[in-house]
C-alpha positions, 0 to 999 in steps of 0.5 A: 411357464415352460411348456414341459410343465404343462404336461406336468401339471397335466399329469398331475391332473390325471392324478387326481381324475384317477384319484377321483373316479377310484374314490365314486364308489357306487353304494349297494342298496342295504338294509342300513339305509331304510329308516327304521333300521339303525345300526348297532352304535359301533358301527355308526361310531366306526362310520363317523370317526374311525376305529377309535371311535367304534372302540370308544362307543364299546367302552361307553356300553362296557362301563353302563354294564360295570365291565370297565372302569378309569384307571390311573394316568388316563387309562381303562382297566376292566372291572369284570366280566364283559356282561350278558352281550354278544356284540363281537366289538364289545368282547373284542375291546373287553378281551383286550383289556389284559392290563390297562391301556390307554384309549390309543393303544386299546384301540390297537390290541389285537383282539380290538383290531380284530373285532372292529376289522371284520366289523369294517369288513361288514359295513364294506359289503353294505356299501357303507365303507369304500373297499380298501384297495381302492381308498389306498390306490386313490390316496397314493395317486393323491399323495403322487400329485405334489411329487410332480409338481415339484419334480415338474418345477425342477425339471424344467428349471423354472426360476424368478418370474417363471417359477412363481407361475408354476407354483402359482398354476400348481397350486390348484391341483395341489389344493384338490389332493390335499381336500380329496386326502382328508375326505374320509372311507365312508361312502355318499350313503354312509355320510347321509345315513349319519346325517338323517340320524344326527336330524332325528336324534339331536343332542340334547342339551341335558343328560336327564333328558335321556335316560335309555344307556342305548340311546347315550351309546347313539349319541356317543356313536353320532357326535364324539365328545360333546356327547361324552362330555354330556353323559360320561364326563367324569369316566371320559375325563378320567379314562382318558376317552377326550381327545387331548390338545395336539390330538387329531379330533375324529370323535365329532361330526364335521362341523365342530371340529376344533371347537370346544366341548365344554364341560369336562373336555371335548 
């Protein structure tokens, strides 16, 4: 290998030391963090699997007050008035609710987008989520590091025995962006908040065993489908809240993804 692909790859390097310094973001000590205090289902929800989730979790306490059904084609309709609740995502993803919409484009209305970003923005000042500016700067550095790779390999002409070394010594960096890319917002006291609450209420194997609608909005909130699939499964299945084949699954703790919910669907 050439020695102008060294600084290449040197550079790409820097890329990703850059990337990972923006992406150690220090967490405030909160309230969140103490263990007799948990945070409301939509932001554990938001935590774990994003604005999808958070908006899912409402619909979950939304459908336990009547407030919304299934509609055709795998869509939600609301079924009334939003309840006695003050909880600004739940009234956001309510007042969205104009026509029926699909779980993906529900989540995207802008009385949805607005009720879970000043939610976001709540959990950022608890140290719970990285600040913005910083996640996009670190995955843009991230994305930049496969860009000089390859710039690097043309650049110097690199060809037949030469070639398969560069990409070869390459490859490092570029496996290390592409893990660090698929690292989610949450901070380090955001993935341990989600951990000791997932030890402290595990799944339980029936729906009979919990009779408290909160506490199915918890396990909603920790665990995605299979919690769906537990509790809801006719109006997860109908209202189109499962992830479908093909769909980029964030609704389940890490350890799960891919595998099968069982049941009504995952």
């Amino acid at each position: 290998m050439s020695t102008g692909m060294w600084w290449f790859i040197g550079a790409a390097c820097g890329q990703l030391l850059c990337a990972a310094a923006l992406l150690r973001t220090r967490s405030r000590d909160s309230g969140t963090e103490r263990p007799d205090e948990v945070p409301p289902p939509q932001a554990l929800a938001l935590l774990r699997g994003g604005r999808r989730a958070a908006v899912t979790v409402a619909l979950v306490a939304l459908h336990q007050r009547g407030a919304v059904a299934a509609g055709r084609k795998h869509t939600i309709r609301a079924n009334g008035g939003p309840g006695r609740t003050r909880d600004p995502v739940q009234l956001g993803v309510h007042g969205a609710l104009h026509r029926a919409f699909a779980l993906r484009d529900l989540a995207l209305r802008p009385e949805a987008r607005r009720a879970v970003d000043a939610l976001r923005g709540e959990l950022r000042g608890a140290g719970l989520l990285r600040p913005p500016a910083r996640w996009w700067a670190a995955r843009a550095l991230l994305g930049c590091v496969p860009l000089t790779v390859a710039v690097g390999a043309y650049a110097t002409g690199a060809s037949g025995a030469g070639l398969a070394g560069t990409l070869a010594v390459g490859a490092l960096p570029v496996l290390v962006a592409v893990v660090l890319l698929r690292r989610s917002p949450a901070t380090r006291a955001a993935r341990r908040l989600l951990a000791t609450l997932r030890e402290r209420y595990p799944l339980p194997a029936h729906r009979r065993e919990v009779t408290d609608g909160r506490l199915v909005q918890l396990y909603v909130a920790l665990y995605g489908d299979p919690a769906l699939a537990l509790f809801l499964p006719r109006f997860s299945r109908e209202g189109g809240l499962l992830a479908r084949p093909g769909d980029e699954d964030r609704n389940r703790p890490p350890g799960e993804r891919g595998a099968g919910t069982g049941g009504a669907a995952g």
